[in-house]
C-alpha positions as a Markdown table, in Angstrom:
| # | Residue | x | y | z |
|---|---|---|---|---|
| 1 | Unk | -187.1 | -214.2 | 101.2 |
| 2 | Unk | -187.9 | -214.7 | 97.4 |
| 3 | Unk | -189.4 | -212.5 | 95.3 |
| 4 | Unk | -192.3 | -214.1 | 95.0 |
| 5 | Unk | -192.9 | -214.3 | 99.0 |
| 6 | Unk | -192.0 | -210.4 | 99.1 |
| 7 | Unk | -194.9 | -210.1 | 96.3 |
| 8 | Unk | -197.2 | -211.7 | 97.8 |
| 9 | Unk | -196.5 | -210.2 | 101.6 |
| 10 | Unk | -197.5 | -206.7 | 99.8 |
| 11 | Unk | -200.4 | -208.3 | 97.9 |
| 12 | Unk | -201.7 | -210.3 | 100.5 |
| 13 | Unk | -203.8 | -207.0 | 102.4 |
| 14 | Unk | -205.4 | -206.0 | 98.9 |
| 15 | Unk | -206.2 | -209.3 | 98.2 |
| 16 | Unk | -208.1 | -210.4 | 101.1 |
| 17 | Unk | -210.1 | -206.8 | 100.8 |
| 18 | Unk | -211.2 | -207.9 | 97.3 |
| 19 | Unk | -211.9 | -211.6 | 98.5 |
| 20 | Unk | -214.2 | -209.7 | 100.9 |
| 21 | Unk | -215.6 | -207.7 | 98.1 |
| 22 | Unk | -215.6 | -210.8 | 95.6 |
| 23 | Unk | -218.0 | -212.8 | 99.2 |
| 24 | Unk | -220.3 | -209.9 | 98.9 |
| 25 | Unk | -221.0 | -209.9 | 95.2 |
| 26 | Unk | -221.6 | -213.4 | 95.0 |
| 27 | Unk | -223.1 | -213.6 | 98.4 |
| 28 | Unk | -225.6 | -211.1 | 98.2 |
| 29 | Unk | -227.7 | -212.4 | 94.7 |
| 30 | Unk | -228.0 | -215.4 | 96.6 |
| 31 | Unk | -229.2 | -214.3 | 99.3 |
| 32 | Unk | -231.6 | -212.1 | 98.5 |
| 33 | Unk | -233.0 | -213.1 | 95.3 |
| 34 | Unk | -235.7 | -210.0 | 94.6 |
| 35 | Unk | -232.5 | -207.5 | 94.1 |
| 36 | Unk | -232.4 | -204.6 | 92.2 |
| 37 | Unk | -231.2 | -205.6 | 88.1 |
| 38 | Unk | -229.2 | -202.5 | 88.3 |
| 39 | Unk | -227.7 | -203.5 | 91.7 |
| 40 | Unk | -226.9 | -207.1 | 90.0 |
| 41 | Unk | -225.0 | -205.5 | 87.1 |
| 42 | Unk | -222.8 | -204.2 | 89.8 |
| 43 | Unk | -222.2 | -207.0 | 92.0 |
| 44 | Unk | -221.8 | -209.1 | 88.6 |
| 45 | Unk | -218.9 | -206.4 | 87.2 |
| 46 | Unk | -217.4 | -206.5 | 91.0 |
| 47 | Unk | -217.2 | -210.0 | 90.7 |
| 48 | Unk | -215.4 | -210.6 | 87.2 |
| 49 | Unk | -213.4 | -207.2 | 88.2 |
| 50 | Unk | -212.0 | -209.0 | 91.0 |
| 51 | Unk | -211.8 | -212.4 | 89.1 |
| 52 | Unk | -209.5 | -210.4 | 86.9 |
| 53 | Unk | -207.4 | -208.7 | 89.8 |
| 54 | Unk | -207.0 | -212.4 | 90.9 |
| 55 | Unk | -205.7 | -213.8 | 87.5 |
| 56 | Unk | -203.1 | -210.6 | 87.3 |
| 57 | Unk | -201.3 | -211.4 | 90.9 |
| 58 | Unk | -201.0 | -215.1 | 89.5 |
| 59 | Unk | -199.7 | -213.7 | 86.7 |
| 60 | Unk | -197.3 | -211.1 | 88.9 |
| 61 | Unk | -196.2 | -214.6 | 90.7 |
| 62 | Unk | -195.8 | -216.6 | 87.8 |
| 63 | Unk | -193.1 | -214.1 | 86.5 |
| 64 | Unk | -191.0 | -213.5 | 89.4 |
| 65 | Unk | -190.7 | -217.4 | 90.3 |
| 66 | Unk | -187.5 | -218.5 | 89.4 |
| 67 | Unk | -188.5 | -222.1 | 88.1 |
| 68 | Unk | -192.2 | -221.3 | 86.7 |
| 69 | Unk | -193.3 | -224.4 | 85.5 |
| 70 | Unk | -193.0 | -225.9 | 89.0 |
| 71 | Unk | -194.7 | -223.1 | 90.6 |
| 72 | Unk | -197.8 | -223.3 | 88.4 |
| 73 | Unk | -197.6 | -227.2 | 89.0 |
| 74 | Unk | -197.3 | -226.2 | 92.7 |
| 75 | Unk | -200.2 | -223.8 | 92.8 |
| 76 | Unk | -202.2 | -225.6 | 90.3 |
| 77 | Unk | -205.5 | -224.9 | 91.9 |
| 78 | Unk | -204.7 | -221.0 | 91.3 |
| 79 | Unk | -204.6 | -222.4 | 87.7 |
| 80 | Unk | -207.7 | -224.3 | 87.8 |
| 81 | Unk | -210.2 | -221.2 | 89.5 |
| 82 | Unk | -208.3 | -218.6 | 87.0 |
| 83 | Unk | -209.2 | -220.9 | 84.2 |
| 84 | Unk | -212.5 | -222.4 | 84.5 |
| 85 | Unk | -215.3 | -220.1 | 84.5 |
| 86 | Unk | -218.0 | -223.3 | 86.3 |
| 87 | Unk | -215.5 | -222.9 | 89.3 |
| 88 | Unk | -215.1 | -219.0 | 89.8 |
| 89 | Unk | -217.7 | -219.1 | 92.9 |
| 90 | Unk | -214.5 | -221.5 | 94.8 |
| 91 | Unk | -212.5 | -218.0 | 94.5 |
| 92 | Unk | -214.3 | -217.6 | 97.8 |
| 93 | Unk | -211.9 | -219.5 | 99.2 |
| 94 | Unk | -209.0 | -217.0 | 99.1 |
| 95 | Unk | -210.9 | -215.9 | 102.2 |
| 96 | Unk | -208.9 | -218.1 | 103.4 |
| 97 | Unk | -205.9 | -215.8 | 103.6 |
| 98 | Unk | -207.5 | -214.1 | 106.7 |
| 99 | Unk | -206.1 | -217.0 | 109.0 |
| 100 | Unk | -202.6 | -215.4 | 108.1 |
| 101 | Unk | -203.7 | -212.1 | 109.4 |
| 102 | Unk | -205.4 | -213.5 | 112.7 |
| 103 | Unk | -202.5 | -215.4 | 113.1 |
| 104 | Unk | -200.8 | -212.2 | 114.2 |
| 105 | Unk | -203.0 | -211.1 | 117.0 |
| 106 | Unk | -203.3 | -215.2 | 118.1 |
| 107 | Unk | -201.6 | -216.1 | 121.4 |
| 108 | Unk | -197.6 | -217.4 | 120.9 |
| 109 | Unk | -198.7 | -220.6 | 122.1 |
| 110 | Unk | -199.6 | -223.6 | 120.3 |
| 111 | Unk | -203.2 | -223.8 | 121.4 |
| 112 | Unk | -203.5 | -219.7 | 120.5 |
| 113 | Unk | -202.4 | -220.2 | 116.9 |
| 114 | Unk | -204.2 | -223.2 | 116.3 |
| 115 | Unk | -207.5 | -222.1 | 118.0 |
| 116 | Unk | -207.1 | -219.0 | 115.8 |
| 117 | Unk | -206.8 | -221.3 | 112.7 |
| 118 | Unk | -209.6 | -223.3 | 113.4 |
| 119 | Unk | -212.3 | -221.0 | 114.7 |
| 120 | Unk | -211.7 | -219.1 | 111.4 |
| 121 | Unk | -211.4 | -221.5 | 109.1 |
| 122 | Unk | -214.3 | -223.5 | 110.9 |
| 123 | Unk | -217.0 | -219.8 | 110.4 |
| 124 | Unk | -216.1 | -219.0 | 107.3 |
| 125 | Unk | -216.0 | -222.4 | 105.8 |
| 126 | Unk | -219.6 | -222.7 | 107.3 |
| 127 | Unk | -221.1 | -219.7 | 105.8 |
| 128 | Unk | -219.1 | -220.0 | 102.4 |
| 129 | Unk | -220.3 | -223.7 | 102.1 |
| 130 | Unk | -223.8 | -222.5 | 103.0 |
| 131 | Unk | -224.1 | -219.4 | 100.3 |
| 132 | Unk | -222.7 | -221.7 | 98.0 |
| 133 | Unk | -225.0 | -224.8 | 98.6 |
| 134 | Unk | -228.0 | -223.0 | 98.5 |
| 135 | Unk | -226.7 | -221.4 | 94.9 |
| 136 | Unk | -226.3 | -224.8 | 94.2 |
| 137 | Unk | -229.8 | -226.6 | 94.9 |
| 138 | Unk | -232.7 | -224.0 | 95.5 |
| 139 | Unk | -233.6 | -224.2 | 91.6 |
| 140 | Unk | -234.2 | -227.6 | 91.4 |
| 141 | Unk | -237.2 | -229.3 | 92.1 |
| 142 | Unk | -236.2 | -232.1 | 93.8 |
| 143 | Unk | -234.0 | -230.4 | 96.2 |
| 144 | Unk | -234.8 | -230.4 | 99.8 |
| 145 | Unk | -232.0 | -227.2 | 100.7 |
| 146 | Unk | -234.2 | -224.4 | 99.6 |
| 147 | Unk | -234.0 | -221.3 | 101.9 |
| 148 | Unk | -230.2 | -220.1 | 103.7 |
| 149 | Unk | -231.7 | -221.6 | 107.3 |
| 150 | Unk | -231.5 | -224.8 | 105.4 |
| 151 | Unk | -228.5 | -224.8 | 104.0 |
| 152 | Unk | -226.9 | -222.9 | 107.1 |
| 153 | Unk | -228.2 | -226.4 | 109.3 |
| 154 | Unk | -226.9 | -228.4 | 106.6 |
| 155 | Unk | -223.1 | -226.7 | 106.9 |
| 156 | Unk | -223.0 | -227.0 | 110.3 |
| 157 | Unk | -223.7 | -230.8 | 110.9 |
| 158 | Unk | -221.7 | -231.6 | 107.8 |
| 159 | Unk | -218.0 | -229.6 | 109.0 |
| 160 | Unk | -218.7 | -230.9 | 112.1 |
| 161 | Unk | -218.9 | -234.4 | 110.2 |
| 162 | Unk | -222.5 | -235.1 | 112.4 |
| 163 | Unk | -224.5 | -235.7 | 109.2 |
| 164 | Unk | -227.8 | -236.1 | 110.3 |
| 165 | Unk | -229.0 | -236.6 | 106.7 |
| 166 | Unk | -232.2 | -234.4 | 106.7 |
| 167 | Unk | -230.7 | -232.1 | 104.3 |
| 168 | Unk | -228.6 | -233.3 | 101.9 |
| 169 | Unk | -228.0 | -231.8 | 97.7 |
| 170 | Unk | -228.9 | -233.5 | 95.0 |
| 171 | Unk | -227.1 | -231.9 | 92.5 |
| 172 | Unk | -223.5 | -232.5 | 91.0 |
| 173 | Unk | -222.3 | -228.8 | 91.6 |
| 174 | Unk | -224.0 | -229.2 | 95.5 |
| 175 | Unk | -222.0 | -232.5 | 95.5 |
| 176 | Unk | -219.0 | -230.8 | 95.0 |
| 177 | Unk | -219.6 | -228.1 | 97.3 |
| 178 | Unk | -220.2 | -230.8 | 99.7 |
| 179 | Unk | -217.2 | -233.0 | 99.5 |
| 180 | Unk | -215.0 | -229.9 | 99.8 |
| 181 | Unk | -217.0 | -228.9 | 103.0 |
| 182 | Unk | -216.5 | -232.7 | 104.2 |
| 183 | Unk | -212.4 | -231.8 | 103.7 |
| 184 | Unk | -212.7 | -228.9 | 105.8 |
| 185 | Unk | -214.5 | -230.8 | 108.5 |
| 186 | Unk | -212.0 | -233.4 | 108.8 |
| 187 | Unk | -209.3 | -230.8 | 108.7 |
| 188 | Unk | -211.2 | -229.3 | 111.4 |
| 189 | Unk | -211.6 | -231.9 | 113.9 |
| 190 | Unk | -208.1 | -233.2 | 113.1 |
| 191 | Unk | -206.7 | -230.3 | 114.3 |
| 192 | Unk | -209.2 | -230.0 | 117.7 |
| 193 | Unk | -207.6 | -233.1 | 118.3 |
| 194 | Unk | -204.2 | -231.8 | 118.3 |
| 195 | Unk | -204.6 | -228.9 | 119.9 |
| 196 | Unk | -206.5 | -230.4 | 123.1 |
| 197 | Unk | -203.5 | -233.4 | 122.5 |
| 198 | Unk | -200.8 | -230.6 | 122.8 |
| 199 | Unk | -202.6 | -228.5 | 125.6 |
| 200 | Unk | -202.4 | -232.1 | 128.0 |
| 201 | Unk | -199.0 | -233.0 | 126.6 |
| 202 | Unk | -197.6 | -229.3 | 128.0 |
| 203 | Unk | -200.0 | -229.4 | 131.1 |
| 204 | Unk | -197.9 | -233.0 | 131.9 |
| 205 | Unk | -194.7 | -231.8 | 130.9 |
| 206 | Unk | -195.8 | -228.9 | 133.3 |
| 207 | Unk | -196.7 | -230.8 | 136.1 |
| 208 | Unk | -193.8 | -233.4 | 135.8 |
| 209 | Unk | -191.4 | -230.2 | 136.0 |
| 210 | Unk | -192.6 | -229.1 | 139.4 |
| 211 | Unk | -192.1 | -232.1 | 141.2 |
């Protein structure tokens, strides 16, 4: 094990708590936008304190890696939400890092670790892609996401790549937001396939074995 993957085994508990304190701050302005100014202040300072906890384990990584240029070429999108303020809300997807954890507790078979991945990845890209659209699109006047129901419908038929097209953003940021939802959806039912693909090729293999 290198020293970087011994870093980040230690970091990697921390870090998810203050992903899950970076989702609150950001989620919670959007969510409910009558909050307390003094109660903003907070989740604002939250936010940038975890930005900058963030930035220092990249940092912490950066130095232990034996051959650093590669690593940050590797890892450039680390580079990219450290860097550019206009993308700090995609921080939200170190929440990611929680499939690792579930991984643990999933079932040692295929299907297990894969069902595990997916169900995750599949919730938490939905609500993430929902907070983040509606952030997105509710100030403009031409946009037709406007309330969290909205943009909650709109996550679900998109990672599930239905598309009805009754709700769809009009703005560039909601546009991104979008095609990295799209990804995910793809990723999503790629992986469905395999797992139900693996669960019949064992189930054969199973049945062949018997007789």
């Amino acid at each position: 094990m290198t020293r970087v993957e011994k870093w980040e085994r230690r970091a990697e508990v921390p870090l998810l708590l203050l992903a899950v304190g970076f989702l609150v701050a950001y989620a919670w302005p959007v969510l409910d936008p009558r909050i307390d100014a003094n109660l903003l202040t907070v989740l604002d300072a939250l936010s940038w304190t975890v930005w900058a906890a963030f930035a220092v384990d990249f940092a912490i990584r950066l130095w232990l890696a034996d051959q650093r240029w590669r690593y940050a070429q590797k890892h450039w999108y680390d580079v990219a939400l450290i860097a550019i303020p206009m993308l700090r809300p995609l921080r939200l997807l170190r929440l990611l890092a929680l499939a690792r954890i579930l991984n643990r507790s999933a079932s040692s078979s295929l299907a297990g670790r894969v069902g595990t991945y997916v169900g995750g990845t599949a919730l938490m890209a939905v609500f993430l892609g929902a907070v983040a659209m509606l952030d997105a699109e509710r100030h403009d006047p031409k946009a037709n996401i406007t309330t969290f129901g909205d943009a909650l419908w709109w996550a679900f038929t998109t990672v599930t790549t239905v598309g009805y097209g009754d709700r769809f953003p009009v703005t560039a940021e909601g546009r991104i937001v979008a095609v990295a939802l799209m990804l995910v959806g793809i990723a999503v039912v790629g992986s469905i396939t395999a797992m139900v693909a693996a669960v019949l090729v064992a189930q054969v293999q199973k049945d062949q074995a018997s007789t």
